[in-house]
N, CA, C and O atoms as a MOPAC input file, in Angstrom:
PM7 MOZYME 1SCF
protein

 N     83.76900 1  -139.93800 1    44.45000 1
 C     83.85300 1  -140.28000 1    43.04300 1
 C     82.45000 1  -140.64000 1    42.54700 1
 O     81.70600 1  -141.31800 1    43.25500 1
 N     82.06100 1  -140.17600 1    41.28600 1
 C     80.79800 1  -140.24300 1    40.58500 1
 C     80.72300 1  -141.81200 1    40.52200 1
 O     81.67900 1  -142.47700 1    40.92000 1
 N     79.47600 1  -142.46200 1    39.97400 1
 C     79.41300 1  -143.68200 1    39.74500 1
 C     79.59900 1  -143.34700 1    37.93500 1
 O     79.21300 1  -142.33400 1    37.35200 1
 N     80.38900 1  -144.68600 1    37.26100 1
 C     80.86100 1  -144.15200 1    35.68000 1
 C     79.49700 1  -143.58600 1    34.65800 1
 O     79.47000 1  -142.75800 1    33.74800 1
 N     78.10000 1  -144.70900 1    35.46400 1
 C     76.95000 1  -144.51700 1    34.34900 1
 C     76.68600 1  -142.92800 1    34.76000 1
 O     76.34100 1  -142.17800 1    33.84700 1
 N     76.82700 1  -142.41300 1    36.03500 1
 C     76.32900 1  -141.20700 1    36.64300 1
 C     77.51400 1  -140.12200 1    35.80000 1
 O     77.04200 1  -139.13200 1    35.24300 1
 N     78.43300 1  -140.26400 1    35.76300 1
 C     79.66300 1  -139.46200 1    35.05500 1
 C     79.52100 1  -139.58300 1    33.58400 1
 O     79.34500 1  -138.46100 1    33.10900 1
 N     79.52900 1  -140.48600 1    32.70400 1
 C     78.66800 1  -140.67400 1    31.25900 1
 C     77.57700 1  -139.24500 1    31.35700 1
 O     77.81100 1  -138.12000 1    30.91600 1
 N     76.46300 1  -139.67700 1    32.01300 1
 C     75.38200 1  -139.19300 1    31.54500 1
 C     75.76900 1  -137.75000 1    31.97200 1
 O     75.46900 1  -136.90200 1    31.13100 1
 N     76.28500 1  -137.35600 1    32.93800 1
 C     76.55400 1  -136.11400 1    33.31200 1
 C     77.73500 1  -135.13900 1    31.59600 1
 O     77.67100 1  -133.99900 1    31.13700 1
 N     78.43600 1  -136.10700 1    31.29400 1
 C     79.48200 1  -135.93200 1    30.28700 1
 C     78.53400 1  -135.83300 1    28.88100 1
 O     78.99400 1  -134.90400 1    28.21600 1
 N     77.65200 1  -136.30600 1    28.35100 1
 C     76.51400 1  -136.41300 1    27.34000 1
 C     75.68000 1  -135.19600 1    27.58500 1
 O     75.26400 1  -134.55300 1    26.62100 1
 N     75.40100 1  -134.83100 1    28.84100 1
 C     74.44500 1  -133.46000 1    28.85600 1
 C     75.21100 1  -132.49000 1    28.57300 1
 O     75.15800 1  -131.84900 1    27.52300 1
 N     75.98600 1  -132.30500 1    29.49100 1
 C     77.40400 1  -131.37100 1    29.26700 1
 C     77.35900 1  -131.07300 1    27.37900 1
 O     76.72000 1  -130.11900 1    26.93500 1
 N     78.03900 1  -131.92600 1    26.56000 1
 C     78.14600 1  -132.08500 1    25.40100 1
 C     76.91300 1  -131.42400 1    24.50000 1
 O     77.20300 1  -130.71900 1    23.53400 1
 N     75.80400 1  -131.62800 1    24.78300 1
 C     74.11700 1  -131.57300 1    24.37400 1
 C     74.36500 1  -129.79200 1    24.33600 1
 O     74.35900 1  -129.05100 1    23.35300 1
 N     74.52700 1  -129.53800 1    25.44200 1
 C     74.38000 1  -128.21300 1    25.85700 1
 C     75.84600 1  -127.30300 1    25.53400 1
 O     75.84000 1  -126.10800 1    25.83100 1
 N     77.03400 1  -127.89300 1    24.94600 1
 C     77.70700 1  -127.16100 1    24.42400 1
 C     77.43300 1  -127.34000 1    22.80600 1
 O     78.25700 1  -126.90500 1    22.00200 1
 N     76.41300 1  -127.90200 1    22.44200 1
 C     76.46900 1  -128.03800 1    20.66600 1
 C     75.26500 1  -127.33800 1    20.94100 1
 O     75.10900 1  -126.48700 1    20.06600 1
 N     74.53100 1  -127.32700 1    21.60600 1
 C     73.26000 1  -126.13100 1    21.61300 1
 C     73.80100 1  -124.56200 1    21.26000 1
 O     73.40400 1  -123.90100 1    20.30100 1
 N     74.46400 1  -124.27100 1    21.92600 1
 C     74.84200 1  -123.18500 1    22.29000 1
 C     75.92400 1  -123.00100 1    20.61300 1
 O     75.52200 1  -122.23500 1    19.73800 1
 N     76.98100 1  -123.64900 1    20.46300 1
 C     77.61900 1  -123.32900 1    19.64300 1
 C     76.86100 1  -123.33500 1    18.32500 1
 O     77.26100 1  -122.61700 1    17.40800 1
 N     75.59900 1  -124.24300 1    18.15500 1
 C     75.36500 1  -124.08700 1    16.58400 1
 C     74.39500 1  -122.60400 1    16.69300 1
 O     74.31400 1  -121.82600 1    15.74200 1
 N     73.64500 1  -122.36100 1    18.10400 1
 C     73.13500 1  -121.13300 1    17.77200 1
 C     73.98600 1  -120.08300 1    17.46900 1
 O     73.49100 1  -119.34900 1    16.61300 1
 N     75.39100 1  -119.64100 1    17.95800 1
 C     76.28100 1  -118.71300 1    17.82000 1
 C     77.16300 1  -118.95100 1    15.90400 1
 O     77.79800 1  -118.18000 1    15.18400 1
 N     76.73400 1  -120.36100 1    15.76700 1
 C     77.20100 1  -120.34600 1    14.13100 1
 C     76.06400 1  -119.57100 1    13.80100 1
 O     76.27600 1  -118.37800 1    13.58500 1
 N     74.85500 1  -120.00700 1    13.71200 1
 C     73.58100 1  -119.30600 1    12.93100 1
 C     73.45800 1  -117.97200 1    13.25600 1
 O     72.78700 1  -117.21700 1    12.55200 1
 N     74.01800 1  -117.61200 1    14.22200 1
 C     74.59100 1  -115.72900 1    14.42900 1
 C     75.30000 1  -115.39100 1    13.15300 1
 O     74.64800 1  -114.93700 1    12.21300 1
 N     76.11300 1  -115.51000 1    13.09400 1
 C     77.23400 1  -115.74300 1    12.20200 1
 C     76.95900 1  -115.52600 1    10.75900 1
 O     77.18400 1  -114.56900 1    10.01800 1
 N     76.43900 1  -116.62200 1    10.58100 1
 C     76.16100 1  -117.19500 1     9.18300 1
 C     75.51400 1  -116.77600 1     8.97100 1
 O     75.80200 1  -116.58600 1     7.78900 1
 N     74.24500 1  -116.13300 1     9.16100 1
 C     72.88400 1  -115.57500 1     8.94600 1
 C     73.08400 1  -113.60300 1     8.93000 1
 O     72.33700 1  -112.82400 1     8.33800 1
 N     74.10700 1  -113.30100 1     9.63200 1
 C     74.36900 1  -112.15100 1     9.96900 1
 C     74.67600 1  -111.27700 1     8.16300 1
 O     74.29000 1  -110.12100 1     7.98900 1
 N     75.24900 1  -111.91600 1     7.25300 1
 C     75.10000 1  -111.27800 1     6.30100 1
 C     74.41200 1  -110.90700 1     5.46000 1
 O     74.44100 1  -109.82800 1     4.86800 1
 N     73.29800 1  -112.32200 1     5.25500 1
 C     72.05500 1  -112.11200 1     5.17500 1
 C     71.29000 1  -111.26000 1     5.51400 1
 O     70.43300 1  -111.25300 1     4.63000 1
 N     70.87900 1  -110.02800 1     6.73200 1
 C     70.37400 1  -109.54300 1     7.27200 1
 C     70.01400 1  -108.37600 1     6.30400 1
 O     68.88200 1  -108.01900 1     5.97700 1
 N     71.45700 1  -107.75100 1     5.83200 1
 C     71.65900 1  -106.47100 1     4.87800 1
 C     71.45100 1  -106.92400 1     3.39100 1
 O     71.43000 1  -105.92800 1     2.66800 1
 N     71.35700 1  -107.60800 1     2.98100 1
 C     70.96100 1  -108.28200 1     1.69400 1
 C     69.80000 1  -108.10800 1     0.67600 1
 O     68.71600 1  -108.67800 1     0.80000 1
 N     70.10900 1  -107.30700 1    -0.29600 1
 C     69.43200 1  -106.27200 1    -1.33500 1
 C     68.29700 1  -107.91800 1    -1.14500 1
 O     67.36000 1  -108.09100 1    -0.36500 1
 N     68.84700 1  -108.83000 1    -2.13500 1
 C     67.66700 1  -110.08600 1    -2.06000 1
 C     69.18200 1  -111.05900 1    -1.73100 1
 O     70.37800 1  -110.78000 1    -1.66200 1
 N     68.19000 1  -112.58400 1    -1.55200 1
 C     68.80800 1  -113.75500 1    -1.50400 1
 C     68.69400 1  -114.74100 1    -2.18500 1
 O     67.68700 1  -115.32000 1    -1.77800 1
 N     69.20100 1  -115.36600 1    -3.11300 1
 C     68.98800 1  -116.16100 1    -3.72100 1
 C     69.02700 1  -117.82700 1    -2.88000 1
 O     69.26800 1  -118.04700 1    -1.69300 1
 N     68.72300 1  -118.74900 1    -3.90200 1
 C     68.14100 1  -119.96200 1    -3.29500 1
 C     68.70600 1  -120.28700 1    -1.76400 1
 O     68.25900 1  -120.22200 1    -0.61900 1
 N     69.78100 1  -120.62200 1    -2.32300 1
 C     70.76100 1  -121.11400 1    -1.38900 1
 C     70.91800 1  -120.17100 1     0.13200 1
 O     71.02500 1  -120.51700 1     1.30900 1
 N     70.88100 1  -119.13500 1    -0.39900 1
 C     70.70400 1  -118.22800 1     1.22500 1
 C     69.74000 1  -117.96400 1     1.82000 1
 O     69.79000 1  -117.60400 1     2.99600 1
 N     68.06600 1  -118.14300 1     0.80200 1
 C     67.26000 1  -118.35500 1     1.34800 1
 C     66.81400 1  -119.64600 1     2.05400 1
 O     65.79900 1  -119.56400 1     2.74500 1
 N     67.32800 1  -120.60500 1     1.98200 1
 C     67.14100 1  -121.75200 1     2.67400 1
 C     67.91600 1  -121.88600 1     3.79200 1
 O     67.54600 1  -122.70500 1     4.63400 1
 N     69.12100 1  -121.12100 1     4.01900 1
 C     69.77800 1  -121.31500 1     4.87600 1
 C     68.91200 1  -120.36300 1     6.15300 1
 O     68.75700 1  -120.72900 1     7.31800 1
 N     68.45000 1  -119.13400 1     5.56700 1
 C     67.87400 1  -118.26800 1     6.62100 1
 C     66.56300 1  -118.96900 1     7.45600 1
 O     66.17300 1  -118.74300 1     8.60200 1
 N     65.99000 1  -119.99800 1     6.33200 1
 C     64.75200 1  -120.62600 1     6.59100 1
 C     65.36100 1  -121.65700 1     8.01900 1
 O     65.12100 1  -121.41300 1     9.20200 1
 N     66.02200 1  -122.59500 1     7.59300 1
 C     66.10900 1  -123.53900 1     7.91100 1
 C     66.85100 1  -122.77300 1     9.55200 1
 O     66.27500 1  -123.21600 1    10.54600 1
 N     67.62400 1  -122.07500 1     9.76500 1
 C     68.19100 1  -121.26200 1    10.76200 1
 C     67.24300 1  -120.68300 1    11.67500 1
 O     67.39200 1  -120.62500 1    12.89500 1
 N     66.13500 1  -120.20500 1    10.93500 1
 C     64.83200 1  -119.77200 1    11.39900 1
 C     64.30600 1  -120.85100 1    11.85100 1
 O     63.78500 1  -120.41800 1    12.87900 1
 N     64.05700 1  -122.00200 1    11.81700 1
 C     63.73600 1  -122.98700 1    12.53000 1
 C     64.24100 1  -123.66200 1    13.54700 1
 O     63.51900 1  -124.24700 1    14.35500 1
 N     66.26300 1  -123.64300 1    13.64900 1
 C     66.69600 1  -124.47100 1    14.41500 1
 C     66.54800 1  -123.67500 1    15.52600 1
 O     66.10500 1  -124.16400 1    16.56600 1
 N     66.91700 1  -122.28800 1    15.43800 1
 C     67.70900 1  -121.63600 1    16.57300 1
 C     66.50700 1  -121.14800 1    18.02000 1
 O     66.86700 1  -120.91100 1    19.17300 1
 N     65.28300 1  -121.11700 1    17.57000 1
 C     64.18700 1  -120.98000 1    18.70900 1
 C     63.98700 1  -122.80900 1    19.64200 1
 O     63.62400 1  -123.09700 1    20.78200 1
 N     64.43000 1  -123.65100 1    18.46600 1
 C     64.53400 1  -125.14800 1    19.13900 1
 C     65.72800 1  -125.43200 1    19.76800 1
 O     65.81200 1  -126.37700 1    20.55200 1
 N     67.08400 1  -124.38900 1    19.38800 1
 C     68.33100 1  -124.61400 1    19.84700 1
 C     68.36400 1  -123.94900 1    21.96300 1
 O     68.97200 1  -124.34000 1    22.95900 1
 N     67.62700 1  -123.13800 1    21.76400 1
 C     67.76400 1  -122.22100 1    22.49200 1
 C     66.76500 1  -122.80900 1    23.77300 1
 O     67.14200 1  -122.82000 1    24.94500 1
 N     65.36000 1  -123.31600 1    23.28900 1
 C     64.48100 1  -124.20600 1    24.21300 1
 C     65.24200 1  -125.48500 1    24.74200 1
 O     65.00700 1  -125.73100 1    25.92500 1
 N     65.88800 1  -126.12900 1    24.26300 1
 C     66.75400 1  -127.19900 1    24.17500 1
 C     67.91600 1  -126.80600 1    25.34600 1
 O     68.26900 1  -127.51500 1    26.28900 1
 N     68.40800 1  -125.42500 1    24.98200 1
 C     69.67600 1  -125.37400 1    26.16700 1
 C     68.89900 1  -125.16500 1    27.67400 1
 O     69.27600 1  -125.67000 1    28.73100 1
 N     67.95900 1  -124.46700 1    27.52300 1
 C     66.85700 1  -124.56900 1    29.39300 1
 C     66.88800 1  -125.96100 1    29.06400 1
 O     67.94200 1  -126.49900 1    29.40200 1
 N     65.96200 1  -126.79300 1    28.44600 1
 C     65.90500 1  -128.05400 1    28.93700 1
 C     67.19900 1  -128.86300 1    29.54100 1
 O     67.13700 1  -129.59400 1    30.53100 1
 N     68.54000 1  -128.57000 1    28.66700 1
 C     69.48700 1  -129.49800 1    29.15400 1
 C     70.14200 1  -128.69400 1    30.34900 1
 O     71.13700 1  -129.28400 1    30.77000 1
 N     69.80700 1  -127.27200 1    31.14900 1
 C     70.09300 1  -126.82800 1    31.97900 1
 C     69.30100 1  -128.23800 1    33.37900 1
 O     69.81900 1  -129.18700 1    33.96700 1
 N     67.98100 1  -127.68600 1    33.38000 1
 C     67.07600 1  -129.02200 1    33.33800 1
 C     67.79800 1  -130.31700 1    33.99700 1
 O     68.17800 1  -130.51200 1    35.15100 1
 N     67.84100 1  -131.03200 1    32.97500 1
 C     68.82300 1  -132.30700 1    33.08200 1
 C     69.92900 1  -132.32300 1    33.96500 1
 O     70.37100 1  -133.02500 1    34.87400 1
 N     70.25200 1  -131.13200 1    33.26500 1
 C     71.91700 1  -131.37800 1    34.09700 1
 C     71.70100 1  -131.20500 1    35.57000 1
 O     72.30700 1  -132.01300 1    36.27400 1
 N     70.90300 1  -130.24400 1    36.22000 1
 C     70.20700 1  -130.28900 1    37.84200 1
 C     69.50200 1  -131.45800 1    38.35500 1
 O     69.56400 1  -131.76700 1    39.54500 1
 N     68.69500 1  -132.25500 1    37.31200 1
 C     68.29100 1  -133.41400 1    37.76800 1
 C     69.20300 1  -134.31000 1    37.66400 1
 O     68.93700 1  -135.27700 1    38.37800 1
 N     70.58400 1  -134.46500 1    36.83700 1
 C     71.35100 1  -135.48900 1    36.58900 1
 C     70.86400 1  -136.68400 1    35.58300 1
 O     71.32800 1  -137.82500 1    35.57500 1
 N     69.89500 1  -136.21000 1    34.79200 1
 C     69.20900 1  -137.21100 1    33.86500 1
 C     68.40700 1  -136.61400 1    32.25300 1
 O     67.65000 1  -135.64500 1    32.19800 1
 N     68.74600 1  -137.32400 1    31.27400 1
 C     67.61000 1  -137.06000 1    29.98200 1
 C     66.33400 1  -136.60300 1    30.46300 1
 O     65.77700 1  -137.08500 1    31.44900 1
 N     65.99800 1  -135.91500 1    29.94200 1
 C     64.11400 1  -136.46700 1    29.94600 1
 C     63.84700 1  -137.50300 1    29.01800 1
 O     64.64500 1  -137.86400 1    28.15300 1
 N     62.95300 1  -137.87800 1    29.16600 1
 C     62.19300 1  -139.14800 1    28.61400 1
 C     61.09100 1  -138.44600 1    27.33100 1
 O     60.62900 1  -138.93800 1    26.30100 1
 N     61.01200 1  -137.65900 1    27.70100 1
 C     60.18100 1  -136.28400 1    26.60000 1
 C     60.10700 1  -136.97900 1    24.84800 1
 O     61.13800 1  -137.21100 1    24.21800 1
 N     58.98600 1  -137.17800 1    24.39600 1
 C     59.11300 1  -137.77400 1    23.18200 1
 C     58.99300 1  -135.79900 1    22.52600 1
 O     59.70900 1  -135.51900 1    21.56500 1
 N     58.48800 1  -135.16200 1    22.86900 1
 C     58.44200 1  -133.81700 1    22.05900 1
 C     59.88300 1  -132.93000 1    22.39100 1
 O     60.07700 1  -131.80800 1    21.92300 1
 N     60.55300 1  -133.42500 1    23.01000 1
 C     62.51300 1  -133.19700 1    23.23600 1
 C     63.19500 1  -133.65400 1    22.78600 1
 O     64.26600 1  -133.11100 1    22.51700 1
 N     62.86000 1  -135.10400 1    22.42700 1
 C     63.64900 1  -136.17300 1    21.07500 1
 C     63.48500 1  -135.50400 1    19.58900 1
 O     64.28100 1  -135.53200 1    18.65100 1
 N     62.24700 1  -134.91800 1    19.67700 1
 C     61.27300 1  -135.14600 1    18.36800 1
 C     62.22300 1  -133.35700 1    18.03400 1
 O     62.71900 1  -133.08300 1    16.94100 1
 N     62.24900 1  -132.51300 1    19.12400 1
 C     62.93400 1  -130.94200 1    18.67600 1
 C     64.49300 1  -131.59000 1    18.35100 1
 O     65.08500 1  -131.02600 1    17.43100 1
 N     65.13500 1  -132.60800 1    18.95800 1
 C     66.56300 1  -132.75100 1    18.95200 1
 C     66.90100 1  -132.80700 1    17.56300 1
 O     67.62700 1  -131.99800 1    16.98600 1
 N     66.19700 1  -134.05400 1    16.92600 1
 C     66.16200 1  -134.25400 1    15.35100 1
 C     65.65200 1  -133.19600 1    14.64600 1
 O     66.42200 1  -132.88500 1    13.73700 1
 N     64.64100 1  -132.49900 1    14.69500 1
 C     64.76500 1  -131.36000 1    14.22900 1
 C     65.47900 1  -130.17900 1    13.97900 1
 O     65.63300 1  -129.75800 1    12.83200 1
 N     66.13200 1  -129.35400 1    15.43200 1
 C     67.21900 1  -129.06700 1    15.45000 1
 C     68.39700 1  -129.73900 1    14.58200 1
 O     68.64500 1  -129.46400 1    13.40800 1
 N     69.01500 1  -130.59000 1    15.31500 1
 C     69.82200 1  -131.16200 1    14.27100 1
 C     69.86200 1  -130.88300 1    12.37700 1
 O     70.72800 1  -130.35100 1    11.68300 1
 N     68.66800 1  -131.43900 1    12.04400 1
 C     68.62400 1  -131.33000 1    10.77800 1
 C     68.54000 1  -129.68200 1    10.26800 1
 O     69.15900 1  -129.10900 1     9.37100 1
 N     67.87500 1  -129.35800 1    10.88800 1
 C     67.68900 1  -127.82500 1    10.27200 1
 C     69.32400 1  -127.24500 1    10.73300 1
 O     69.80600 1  -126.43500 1     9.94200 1
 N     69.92500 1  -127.50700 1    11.59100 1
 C     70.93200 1  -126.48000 1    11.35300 1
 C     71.93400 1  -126.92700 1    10.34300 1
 O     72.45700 1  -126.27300 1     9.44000 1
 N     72.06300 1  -127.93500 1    10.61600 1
 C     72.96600 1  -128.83800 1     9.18500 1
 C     72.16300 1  -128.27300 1     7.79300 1
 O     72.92900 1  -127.85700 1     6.92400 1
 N     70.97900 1  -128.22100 1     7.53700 1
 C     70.73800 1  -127.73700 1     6.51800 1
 C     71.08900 1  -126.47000 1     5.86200 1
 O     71.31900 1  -126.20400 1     4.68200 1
 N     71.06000 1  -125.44200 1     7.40500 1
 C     71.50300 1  -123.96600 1     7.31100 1
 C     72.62800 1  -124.10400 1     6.99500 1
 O     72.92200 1  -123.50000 1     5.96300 1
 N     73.67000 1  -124.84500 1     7.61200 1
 C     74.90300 1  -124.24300 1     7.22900 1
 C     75.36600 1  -124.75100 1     6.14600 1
 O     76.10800 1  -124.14600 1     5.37300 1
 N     74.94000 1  -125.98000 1     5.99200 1
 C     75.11600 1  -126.13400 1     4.46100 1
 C     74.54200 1  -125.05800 1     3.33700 1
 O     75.19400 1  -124.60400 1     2.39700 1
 N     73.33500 1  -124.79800 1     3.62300 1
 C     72.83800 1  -124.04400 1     2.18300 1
 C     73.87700 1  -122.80700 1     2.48500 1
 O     74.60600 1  -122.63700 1     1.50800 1
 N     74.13200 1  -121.96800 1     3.47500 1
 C     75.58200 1  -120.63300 1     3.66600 1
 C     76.62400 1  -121.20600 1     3.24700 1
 O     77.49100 1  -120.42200 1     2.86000 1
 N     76.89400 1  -122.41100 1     3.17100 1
 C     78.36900 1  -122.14100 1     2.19500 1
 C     78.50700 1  -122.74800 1     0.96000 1
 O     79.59700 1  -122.78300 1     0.38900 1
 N     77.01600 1  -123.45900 1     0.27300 1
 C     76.52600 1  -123.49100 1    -0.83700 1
 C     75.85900 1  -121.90200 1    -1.58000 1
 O     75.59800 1  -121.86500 1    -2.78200 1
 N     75.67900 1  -120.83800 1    -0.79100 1
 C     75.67400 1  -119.89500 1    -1.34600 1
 C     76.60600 1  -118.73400 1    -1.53800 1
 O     76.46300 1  -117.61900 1    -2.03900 1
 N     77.81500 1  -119.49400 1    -0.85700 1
 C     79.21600 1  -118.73100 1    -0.57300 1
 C     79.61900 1  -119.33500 1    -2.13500 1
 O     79.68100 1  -118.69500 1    -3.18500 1
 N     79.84700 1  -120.66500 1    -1.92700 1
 C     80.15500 1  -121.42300 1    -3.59300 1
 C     79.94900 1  -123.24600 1    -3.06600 1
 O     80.10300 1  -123.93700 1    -2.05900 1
 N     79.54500 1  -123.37500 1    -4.38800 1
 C     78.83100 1  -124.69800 1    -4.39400 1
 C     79.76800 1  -125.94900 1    -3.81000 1
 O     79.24300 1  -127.04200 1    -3.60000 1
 N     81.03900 1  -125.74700 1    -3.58800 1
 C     82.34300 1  -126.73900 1    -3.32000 1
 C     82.13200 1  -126.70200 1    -1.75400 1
 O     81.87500 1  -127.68300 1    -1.05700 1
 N     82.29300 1  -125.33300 1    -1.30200 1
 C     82.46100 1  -125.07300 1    -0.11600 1
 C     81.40100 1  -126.04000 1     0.98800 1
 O     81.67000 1  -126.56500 1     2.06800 1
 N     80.13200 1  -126.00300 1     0.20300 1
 C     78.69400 1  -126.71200 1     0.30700 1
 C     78.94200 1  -128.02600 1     0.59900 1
 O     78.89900 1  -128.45600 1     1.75100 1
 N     79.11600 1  -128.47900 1    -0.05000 1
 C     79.57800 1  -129.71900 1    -0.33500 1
 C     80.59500 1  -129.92900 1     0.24000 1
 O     80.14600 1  -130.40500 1     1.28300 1
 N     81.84700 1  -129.93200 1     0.36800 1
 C     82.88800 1  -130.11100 1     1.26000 1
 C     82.31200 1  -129.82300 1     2.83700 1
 O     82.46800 1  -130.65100 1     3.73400 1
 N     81.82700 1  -128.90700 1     2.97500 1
 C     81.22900 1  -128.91000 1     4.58200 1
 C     80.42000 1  -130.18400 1     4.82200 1
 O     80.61000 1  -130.88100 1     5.81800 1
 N     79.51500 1  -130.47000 1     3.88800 1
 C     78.68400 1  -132.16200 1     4.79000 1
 C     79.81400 1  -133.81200 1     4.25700 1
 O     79.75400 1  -134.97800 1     4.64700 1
 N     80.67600 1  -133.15600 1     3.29600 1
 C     81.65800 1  -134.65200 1     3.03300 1
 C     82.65300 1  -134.53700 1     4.81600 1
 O     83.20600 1  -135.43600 1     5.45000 1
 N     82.54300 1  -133.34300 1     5.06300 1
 C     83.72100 1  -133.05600 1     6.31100 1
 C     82.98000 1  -133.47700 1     8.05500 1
 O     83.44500 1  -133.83100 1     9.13800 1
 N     81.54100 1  -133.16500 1     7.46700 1
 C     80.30700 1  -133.49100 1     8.58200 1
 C     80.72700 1  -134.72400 1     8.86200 1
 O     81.59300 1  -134.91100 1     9.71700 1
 N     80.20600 1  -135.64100 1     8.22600 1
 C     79.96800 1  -137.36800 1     8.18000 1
 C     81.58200 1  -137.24900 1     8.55100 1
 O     81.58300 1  -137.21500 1     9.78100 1
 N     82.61800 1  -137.18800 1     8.20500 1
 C     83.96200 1  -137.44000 1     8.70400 1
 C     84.30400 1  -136.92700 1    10.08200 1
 O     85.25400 1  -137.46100 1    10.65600 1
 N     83.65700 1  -135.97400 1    10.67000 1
 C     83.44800 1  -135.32800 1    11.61900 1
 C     82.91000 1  -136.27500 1    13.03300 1
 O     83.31400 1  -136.32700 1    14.19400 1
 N     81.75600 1  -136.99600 1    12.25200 1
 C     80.76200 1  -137.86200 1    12.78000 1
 C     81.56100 1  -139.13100 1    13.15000 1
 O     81.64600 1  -139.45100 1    14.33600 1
 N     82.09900 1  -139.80200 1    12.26600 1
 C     82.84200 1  -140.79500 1    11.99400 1
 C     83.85100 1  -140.74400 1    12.96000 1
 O     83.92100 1  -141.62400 1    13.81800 1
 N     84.81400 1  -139.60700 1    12.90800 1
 C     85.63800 1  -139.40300 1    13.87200 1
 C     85.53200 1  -139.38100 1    15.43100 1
 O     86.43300 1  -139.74800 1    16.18500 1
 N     84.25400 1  -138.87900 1    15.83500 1
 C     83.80900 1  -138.40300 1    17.34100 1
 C     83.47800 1  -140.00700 1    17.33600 1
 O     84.10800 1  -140.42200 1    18.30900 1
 N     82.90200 1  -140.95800 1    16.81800 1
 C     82.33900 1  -141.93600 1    16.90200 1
 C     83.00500 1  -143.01600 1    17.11800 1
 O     82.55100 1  -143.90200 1    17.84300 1
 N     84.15600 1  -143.10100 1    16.53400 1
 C     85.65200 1  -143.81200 1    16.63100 1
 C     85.97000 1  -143.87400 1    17.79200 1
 O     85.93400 1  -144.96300 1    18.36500 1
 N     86.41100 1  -142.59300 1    18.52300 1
 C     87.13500 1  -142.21300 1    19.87900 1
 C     85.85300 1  -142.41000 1    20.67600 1
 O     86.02200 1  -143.41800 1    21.36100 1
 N     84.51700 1  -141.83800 1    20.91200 1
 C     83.55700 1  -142.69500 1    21.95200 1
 C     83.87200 1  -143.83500 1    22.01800 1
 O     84.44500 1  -144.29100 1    23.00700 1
 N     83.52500 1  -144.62000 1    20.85300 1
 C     83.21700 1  -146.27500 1    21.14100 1
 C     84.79200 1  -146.68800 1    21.47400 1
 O     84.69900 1  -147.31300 1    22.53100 1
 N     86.02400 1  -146.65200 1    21.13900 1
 C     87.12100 1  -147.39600 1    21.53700 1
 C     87.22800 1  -146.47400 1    23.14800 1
 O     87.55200 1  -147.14900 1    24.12500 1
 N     86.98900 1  -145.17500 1    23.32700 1
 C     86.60600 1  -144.92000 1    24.60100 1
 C     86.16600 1  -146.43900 1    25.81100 1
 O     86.90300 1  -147.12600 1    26.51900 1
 N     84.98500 1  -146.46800 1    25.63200 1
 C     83.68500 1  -147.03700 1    26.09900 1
 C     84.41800 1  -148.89600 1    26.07700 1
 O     84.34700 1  -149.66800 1    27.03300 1
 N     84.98900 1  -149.16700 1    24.88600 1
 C     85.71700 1  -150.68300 1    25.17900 1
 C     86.67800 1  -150.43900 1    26.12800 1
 O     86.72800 1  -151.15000 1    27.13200 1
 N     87.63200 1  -149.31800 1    25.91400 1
 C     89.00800 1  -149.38400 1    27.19600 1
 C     88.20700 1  -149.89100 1    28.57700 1
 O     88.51200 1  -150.86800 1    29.26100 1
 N     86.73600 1  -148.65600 1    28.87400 1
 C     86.40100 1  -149.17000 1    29.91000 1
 C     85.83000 1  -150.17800 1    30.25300 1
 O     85.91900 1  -150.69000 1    31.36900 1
 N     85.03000 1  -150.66600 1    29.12200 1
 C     84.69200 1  -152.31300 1    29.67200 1
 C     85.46800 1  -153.04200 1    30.03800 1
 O     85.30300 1  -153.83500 1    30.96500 1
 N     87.02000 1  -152.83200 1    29.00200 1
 C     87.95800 1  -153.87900 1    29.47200 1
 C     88.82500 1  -153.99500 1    30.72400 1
 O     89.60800 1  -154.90400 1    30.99800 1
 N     88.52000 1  -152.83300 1    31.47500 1
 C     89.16700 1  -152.41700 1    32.30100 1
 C     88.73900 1  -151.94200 1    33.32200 1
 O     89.15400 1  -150.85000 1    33.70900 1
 N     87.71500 1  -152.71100 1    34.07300 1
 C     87.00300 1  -151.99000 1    35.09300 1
 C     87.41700 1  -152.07100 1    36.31100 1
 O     86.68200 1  -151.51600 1    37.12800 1
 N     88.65200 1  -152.73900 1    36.84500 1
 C     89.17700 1  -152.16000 1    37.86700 1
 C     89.77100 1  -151.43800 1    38.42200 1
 O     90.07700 1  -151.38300 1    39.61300 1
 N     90.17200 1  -150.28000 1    36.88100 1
 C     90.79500 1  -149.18800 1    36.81900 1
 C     89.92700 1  -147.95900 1    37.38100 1
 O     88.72600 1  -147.75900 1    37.20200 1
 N     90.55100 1  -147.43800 1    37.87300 1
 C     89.76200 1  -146.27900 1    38.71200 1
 C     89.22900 1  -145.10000 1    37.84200 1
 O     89.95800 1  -144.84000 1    36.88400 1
 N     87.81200 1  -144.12500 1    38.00900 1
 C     87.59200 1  -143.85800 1    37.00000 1
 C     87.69900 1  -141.88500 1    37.60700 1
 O     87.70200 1  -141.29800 1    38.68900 1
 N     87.75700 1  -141.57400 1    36.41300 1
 C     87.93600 1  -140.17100 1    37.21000 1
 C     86.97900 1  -139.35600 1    36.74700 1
 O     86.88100 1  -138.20900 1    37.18400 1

């Protein structure tokens, strides 16, 4: 049996490296109509921009958390923190501006659904994380 901090951190990389992977396969996606596109107006040009930025950091990011996951640990990397937030923001930006150029609701309803999204995963970690404090003679799997 793993030790729980050793199973956490193993469960957090895991996670890292399936949102790597999935937001690059959204920016497939989303960007893919764009490609054939007489022109683009604002909104799809920002999304292509901002897509253009995450997905070469999305993709460096999944070797690194390959990386990790063989060592069993983060890096400590301030220029791996510094791509994470980047990443992050730029793809949230992309997919927002694609369904602000689909229609302006859609836009908007995608980051009111984000933060609820956020909120939600954040809920179930942390009451997660109390069961186990409260309960540490329970065996962990």
């Amino acid at each position: 049996m793993q030790h729980p901090d050793r199973a956490q951190a193993r469960e957090w990389l895991d996670q890292n490296a399936l949102t790597y992977g999935a937001l690059i396969g959204r920016a497939v996606l989303m960007v893919q109509p764009f490609l054939t596109a007489a022109s683009l107006g604002p909104a799809a040009t920002i999304s292509v921009v901002a897509f253009s930025v995450a997905v070469p950091l999305l993709a460096a990011l999944i070797l690194v958390s390959r990386q990790e996951t063989f060592h069993g640990r983060r890096t400590r990397s301030t220029l791996v923190t510094i791509s994470q937030a980047v990443r992050q923001g730029a793809a949230v930006i992309g997919l927002v501006a694609a369904f602000w150029h689909i229609h302006w609701i859609a836009g908007v309803g995608l980051r009111v659904r984000g933060f609820l999204a956020i909120a939600i995963h954040s809920a179930g970690f942390w009451q997660l994380e109390l069961d186990v404090a409260s309960s540490p003679d329970e065996p962990q799997s």
